[in-house]
N, C-alpha and C positions, 0 to 999 in steps of 0.2 A: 803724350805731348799736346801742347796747347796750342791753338790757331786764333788769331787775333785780325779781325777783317774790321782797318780801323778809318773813318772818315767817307764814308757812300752814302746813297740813299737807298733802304730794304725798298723793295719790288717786289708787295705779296698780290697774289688775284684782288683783294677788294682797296686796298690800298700803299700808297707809299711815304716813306717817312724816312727823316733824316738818324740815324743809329750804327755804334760797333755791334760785331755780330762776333762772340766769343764761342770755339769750337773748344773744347774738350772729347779725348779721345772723338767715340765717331758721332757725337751728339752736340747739337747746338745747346749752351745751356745758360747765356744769356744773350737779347739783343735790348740795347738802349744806347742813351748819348754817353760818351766819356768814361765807356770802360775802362779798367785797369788790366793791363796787361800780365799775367802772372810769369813767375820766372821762370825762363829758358821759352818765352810762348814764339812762334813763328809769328810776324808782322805782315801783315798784307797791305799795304797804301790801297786806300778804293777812292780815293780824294778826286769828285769830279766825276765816277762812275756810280752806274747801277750795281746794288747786292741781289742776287735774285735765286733761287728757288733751281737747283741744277735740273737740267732737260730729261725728262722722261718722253723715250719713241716708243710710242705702244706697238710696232709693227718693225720688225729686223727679222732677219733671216742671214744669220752666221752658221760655217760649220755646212751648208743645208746639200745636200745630196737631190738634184734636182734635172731631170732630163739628160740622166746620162753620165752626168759631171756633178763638180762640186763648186760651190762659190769659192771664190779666190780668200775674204775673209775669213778667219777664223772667230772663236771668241776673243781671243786677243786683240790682233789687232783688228779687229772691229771694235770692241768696246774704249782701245785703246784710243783710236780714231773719235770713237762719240768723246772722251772726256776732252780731245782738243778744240773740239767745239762746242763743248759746253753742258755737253750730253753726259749725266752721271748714272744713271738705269737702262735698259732698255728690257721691253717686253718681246722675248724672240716666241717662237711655231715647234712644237714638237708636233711632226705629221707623220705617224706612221704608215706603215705601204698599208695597202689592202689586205687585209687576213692577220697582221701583223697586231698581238695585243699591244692597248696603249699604255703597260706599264712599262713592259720591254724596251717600247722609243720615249719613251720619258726619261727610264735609266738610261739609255744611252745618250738622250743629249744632256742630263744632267753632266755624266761624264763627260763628253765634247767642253761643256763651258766651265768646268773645272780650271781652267785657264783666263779667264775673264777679268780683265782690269778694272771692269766699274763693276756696278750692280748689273742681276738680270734676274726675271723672273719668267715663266711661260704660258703662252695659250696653246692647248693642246687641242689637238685638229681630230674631228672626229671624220673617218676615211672610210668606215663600214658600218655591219650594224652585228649585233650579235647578245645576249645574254650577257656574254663575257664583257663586251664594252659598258655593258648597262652596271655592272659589278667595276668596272677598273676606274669608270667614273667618279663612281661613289669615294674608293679609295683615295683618288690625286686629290679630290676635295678635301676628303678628312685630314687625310696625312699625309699631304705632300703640299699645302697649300696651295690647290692651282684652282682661281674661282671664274675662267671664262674657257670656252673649247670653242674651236673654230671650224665651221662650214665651208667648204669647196664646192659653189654651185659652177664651177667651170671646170677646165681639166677633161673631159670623156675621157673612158677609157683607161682613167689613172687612178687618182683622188677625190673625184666629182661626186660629191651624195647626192644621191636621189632625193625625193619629197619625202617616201616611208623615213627614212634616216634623220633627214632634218625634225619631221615630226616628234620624232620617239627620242633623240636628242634634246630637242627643245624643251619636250615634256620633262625629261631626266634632267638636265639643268636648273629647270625651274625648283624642281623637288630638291635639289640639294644646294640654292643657294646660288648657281651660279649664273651668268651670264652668256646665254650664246654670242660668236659673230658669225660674220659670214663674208665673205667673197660672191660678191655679188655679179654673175653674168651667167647668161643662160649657156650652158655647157654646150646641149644640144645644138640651139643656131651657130654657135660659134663654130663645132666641128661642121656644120653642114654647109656654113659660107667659106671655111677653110677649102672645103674639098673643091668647091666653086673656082675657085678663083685658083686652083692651083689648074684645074680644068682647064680654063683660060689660058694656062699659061704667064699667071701671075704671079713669080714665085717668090719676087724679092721684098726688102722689108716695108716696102711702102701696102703690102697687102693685110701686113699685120692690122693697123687701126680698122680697114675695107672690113676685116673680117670678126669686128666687134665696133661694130657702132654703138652710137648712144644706144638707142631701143633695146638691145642686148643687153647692157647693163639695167636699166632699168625697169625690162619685165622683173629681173631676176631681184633686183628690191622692191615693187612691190609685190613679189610672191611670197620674198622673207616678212615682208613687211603682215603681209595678211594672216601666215600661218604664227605670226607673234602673236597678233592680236585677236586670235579665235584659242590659242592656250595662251593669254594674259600672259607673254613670261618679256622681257624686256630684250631689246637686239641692241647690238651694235653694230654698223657696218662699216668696213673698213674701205680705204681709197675707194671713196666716192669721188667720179672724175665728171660727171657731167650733169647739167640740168638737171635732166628729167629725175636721173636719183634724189637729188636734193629736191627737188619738188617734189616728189614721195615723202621722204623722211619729217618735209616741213607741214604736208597734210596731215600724214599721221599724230605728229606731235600738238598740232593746233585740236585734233580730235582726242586727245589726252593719253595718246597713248608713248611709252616710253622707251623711244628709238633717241640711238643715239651715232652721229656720222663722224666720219675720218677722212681729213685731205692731209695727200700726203703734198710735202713741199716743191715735188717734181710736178705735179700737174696745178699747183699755182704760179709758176712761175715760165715752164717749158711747154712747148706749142708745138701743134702735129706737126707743122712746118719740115720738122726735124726727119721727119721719115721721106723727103723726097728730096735728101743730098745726095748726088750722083756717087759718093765714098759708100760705100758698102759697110767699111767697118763701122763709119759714124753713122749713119744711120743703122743697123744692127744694135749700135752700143744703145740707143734709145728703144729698146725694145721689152717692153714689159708688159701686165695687163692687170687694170685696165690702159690702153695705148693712152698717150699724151692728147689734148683734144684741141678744139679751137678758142681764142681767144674770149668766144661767148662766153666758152663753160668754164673758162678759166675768169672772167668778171663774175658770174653766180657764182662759184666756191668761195671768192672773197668775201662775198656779199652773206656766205651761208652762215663764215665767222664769224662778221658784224653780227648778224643777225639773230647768232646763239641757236641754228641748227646744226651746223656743224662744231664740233667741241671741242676737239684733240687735231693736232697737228702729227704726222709721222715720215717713215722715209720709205719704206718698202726695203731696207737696206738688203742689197742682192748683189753682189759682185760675181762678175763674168770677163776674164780678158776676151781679148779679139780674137788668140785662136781657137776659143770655146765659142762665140758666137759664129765663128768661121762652120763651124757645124752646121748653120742651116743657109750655106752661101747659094743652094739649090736650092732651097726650099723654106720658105720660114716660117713654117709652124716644127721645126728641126732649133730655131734661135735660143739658146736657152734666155728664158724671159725674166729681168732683173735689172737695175741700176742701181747705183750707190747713193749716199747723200747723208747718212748718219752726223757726217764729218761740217755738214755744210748746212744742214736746216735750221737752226737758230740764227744764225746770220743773213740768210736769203729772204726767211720770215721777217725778220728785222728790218731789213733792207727796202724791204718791196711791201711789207705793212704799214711798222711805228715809222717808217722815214716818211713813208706818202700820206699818212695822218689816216689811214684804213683801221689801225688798232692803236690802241692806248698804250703805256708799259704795262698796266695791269691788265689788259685783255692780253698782250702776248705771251704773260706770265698763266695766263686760264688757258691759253691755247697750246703752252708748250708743255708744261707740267702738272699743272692743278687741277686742270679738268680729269687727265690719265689717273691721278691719281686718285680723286675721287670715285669716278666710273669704275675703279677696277681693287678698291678699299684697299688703296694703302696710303690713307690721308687721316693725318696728319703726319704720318712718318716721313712722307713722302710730299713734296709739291707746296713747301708755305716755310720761310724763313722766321720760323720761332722756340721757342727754348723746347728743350725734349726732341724736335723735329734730327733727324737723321742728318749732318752735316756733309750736307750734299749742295755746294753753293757755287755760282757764277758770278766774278767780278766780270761786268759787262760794260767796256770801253764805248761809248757812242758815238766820240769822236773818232775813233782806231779804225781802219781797212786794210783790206786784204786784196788781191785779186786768185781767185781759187784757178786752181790747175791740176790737172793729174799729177803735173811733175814735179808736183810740190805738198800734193797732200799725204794724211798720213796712211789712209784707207788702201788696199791693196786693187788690182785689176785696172790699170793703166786707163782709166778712160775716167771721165767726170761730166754728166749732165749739164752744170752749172760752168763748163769751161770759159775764162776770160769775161766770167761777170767781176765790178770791181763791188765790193760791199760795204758800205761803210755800218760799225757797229759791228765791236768784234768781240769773245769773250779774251779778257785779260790774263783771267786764272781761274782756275778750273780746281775747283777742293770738292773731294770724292772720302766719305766715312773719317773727316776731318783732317786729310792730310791732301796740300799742295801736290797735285797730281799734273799739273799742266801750269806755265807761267811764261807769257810775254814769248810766247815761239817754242818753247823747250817743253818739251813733254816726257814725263818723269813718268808715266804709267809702268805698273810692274804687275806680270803676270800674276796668275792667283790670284791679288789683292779683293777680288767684286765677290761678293756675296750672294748666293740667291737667296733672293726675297719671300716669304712665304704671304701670300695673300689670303685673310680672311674669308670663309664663304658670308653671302648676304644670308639673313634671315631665312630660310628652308622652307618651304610649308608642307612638307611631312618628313618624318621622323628617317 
């Protein structure tokens, strides 16, 4: 069946222009003025709205088995949640436990997101070290598509690699192509001020940010930052929440080397404020890491976008109800640490960017999708509204608002970050592998429907 997105302006990363965008099956295969509609095509009125490039999260966590419990999302209604707001991919975490081979937790979240309503593809976390990892690596590359794996410099005790690991990691990624990231925060301090301050007597959520300051994320980028650039292999790092990271990242880069940052939409927009409400569950429910910061580091992250050090936009997407975070009402490093927001980042971006004149539509179109899809090569399939491209598109209302609420959204685990912000710029409709998946409130997402994605490796330099 045919999709016909007739009367908008396309909203690619370098430019925008007035064009119908004609969807056959799951591919875009014409855009220009005054297309012809073919018979039986679906019509889309875009008349007054933006066509743009649907949202790729490089950064979700559905399905995830995490401190005991499980997030309240699944692949479903997670991915089903991203296509009501405009989200048509997202890039989730295969982390397997310690000892645990990473083909074994690949198959199995493979199977978990066998349910996925949009696209998804993965970063796979490297959580030990071994021979076998050095081998199971090589294999997701080749034949399983997956060209970035993920560092946990925080965690003790759990998931957290050590330096040997990241080393020998980095080295094997470089060798086959792929992309390290990393989770930036020094493991070590963080268990050692947790223990602190539980000493104290300090046991509720307002200890969480106490016991990961800025300085803690930030040794912990530039350590990733130096052991990148003594093996040449390229980083990425994810929720970068303060200063001092982004001023690493923007050294680095001025020095030529090629790091690349992620703010997630909660820590541009939400402020540590939030951890010293006398409600236990709302402040629990803002509990993730890196914590929310102050208003400083939340003006540099913006400024990191303008500025083209930071690249990608994402959500950390982590669902937890209340009586999962009720878990650590004694103690909150017990909190399981996560927030939502898949549902809501295109629009909060919009909102608190292109509306205050902070970003262009073509920078938010480079921050929401085009850059992801570049950095992580699935571009041009992915992230640019042109013929052959993957019909993955947002009719993007400027004038439309919303005010988000738990008790209205589609995302599961009763609680919302962004509660009782009103947003103006909404997506309209939401077309996912060329078929109306979301339209004007109503969300048509159907299980199954998302594909994983298979990602090319970069270039290898040995065999």
């Amino acid at each position: 069946m045919a999709t016909l997105i007739r009367g908008g302006t396309v909203v690619n990363a370098d430019r925008a222009f007035r064009a119908d965008v004609l969807c056959e099956g799951d591919k875009i295969v014409a855009v220009g003025p005054g297309l012809a509609a073919p018979a039986g095509a679906e019509i889309v009125d875009a008349g007054g709205q933006y066509v743009m490039p649907g949202g790729i999260d490089p950064h979700t966590h559905m399905n995830l088995p995490f401190m005991g419990t499980v997030t309240q999302d699944d692949f479903f209604t997670g991915t089903a949640a991203g296509l009501a707001g405009g989200n048509t991919t997202i890039i989730d975490f295969v982390i397997p436990n310690p000892q645990q081979p990473l083909l074994e937790a690949y198959h199995q979240w493979r199977g978990w997101a066998e349910k996925a309503a949009g696209d998804y593809t993965f970063h796979v976390a490297i959580t030990w070290w071994s021979e076998q990892v050095h081998e199971d690596m090589g294999t997701l590359v080749r034949k399983h598509g997956v060209n970035s794996f993920k560092h946990f410099m925080a965690y003790k005790n759990a998931i957290m690699a050590d330096d040997e690991t990241l080393v020998k990691s980095f080295r094997r990624a470089l060798e086959l192509g792929a992309i390290p990231t990393v989770h930036a925060e020094n493991g070590e301090l963080v268990y050692q001020l947790q223990q602190d301050l539980l000493r104290q007597g300090i046991t509720g959520p307002r200890a969480h940010p106490l016991s990961r300051p800025p300085a803690v994320e930030a040794e912990a980028a530039n350590r990733a930052i130096a052991i990148a650039n003594v093996l040449k292999t390229p980083l990425y790092i994810v929720h970068v929440s303060c200063k001092e990271s982004l001023d690493a990242i923007t050294r680095a880069r001025a020095a030529g080397q090629r790091v690349y940052g992620e703010a997630l939409a909660g820590h541009l927009i939400v402020d540590d404020s939030v951890y010293d409400h006398p409600d236990f569950d709302f402040a629990a429910g803002h509990v993730m890491s890196p914590p929310f910061r102050s208003r400083e580091h939340q003006k540099a992250l913006w400024q990191g976008l303008q500025g083209g050090n930071l690249h990608t936009t994402a959500t950390d997407h982590c669902t937890f109800c209340a009586e999962q975070k009720a878990a650590g009402r004694n103690d909150f490093t017990k909190i399981p640490n996560g927030c939502g927001g898949v549902e809501d980042r295109m629009a909060v971006i919009w909102d608190e960017g292109v509306n205050s004149g902070k970003l262009t539509p073509s920078e938010f179109v480079r921050v929401t999708s085009a850059n992801a899809a570049q950095i992580f090569n699935i571009y041009p399939r992915k992230g640019v509204i042109a013929a052959g491209s993957d019909a993955d598109i947002v009719v993007w209302d400027p004038a439309g608002s919303r005010t988000i609420s738990a008790k209205t959204q589609f995302a599961k685990g009763g609680f919302n970050v962004f509660e009782g912000r009103t947003v103006k710029g909404i997506p309209s409709t939401t077309v996912a592998a060329g078929k109306v998946v979301f339209h004007r409130g109503e969300l048509r997402a159907v299980e199954g429907a998302g594909r994983h994605i298979d990602r090319p490796a970069f270039v290898p330099t040995a065999p």
